[in-house]
TORGUTI-784640 format. One line per field, with one value per residue: residue number from 1; x, y, z of N, C-alpha, C in turn. Coordinates in nm, 2 decimals, padded with zeros to 4 digits. Example, Ala and Ser with C-alpha at 12.3 -4.5 7.8 and 13.67 -1.06 7.14 Angstrom:
2
seq = [1 | 2] .
n.xx = [01.32 | 01.28] .
n.yy = [-00.57 | -00.22] .
n.zz = [00.78 | 00.71] .
ca.xx = [01.23 | 01.37] .
ca.yy = [-00.45 | -00.11] .
ca.zz = [00.78 | 00.71] .
c.xx = [01.32 | 01.29] .
c.yy = [-00.33 | 00.00] .
c.zz = [00.78 | 00.79] .
This chain:
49
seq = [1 | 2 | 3 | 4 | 5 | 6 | 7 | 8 | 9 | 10 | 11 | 12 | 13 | 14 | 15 | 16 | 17 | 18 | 19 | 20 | 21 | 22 | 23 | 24 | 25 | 26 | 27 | 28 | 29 | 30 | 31 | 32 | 33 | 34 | 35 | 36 | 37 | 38 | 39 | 40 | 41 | 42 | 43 | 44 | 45 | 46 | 47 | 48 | 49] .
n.xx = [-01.33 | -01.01 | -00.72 | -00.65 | -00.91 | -01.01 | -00.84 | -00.85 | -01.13 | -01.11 | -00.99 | -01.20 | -01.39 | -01.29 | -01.31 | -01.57 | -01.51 | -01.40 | -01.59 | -01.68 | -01.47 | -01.43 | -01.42 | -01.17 | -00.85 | -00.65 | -00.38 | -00.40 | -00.57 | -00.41 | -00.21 | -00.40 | -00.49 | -00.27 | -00.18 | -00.39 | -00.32 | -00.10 | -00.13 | -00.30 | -00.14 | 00.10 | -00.14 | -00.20 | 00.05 | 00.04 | -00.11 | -00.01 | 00.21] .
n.yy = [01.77 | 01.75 | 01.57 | 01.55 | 01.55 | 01.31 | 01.09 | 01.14 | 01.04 | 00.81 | 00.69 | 00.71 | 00.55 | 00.31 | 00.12 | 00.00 | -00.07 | -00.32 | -00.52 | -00.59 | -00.65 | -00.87 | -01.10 | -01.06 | -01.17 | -01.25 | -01.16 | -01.00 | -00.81 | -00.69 | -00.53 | -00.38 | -00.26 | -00.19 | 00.07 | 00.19 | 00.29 | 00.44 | 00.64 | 00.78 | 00.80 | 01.02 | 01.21 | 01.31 | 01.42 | 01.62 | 01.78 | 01.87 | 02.01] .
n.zz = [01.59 | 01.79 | 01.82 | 02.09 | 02.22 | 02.09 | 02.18 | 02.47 | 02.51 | 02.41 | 02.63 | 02.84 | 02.75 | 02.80 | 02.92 | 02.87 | 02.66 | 02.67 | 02.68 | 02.47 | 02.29 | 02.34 | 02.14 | 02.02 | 01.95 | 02.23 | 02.25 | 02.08 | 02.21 | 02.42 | 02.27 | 02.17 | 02.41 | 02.55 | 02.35 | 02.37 | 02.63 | 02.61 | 02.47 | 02.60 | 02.84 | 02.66 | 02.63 | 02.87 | 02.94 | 02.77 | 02.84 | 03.10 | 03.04] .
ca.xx = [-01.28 | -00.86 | -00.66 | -00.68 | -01.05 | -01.02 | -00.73 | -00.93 | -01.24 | -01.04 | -00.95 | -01.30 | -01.44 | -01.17 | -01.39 | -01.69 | -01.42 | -01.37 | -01.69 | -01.69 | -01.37 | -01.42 | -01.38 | -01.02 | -00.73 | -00.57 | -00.24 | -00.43 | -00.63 | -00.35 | -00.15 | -00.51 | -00.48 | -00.14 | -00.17 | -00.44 | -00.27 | 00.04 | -00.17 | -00.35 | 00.03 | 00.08 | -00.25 | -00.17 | 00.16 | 00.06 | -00.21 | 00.06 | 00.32] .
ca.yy = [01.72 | 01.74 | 01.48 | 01.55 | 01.49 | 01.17 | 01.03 | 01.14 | 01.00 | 00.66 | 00.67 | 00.72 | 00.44 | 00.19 | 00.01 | -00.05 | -00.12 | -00.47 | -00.64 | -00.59 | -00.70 | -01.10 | -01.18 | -01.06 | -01.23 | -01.19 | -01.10 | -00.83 | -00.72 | -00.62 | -00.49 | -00.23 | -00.20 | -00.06 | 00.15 | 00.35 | 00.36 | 00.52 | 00.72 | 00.88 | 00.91 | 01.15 | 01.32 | 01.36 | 01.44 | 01.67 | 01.87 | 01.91 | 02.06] .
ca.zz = [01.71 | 01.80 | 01.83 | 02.20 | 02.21 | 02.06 | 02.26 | 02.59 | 02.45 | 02.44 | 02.77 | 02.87 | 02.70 | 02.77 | 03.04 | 02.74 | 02.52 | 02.66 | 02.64 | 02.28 | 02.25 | 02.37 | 02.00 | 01.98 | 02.03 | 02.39 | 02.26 | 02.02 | 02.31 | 02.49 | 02.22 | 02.17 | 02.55 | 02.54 | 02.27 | 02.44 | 02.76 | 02.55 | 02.39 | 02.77 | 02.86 | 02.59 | 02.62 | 03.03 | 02.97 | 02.71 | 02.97 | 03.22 | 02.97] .
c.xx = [-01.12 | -00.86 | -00.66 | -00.79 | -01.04 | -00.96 | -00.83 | -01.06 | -01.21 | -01.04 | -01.05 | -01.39 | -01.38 | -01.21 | -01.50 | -01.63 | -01.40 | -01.45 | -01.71 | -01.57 | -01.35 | -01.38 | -01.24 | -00.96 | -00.68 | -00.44 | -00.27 | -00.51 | -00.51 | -00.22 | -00.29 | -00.49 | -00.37 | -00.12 | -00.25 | -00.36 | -00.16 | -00.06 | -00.28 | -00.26 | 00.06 | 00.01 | -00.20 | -00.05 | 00.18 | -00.04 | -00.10 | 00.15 | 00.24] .
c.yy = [01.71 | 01.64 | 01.42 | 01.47 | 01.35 | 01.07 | 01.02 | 01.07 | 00.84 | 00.60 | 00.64 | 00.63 | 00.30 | 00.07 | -00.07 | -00.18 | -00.26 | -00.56 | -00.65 | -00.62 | -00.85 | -01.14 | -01.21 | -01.13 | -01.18 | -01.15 | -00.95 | -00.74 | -00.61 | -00.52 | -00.35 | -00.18 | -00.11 | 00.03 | 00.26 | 00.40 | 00.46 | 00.66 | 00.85 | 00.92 | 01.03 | 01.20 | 01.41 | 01.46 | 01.58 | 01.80 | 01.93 | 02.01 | 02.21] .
c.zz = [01.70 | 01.83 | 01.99 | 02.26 | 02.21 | 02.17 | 02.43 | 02.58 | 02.46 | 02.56 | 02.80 | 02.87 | 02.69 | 02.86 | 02.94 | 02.65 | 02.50 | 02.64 | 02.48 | 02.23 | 02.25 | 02.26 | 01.94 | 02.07 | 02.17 | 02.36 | 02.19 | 02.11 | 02.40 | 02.43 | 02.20 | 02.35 | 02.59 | 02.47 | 02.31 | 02.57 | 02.71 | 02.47 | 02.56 | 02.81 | 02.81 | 02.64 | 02.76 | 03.00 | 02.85 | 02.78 | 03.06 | 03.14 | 02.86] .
């Protein structure tokens, strides 16, 4: 699986992602929430290019 895969795969699952997250911190939730969104920017930005 590429790097690609994965990253889109993230995205994908990023709605799931949250009920199973309740346990984490709210500041570390949104530090994992921005990290995929930075990480779908690339991927996007790496489809268009």
């Amino acid at each position: 699986m590429s790097t690609h895969d994965r990253k889109h795969e993230a995205h994908e699952s990023a709605d799931s992602d949250v009920d199973t997250s309740k346990e984490l911190d709210p500041r570390e939730e949104a530090d994992i929430r921005r990290q995929i969104a930075l990480e779908v920017q690339e991927f996007e930005q790496g489809m268009e290019g």
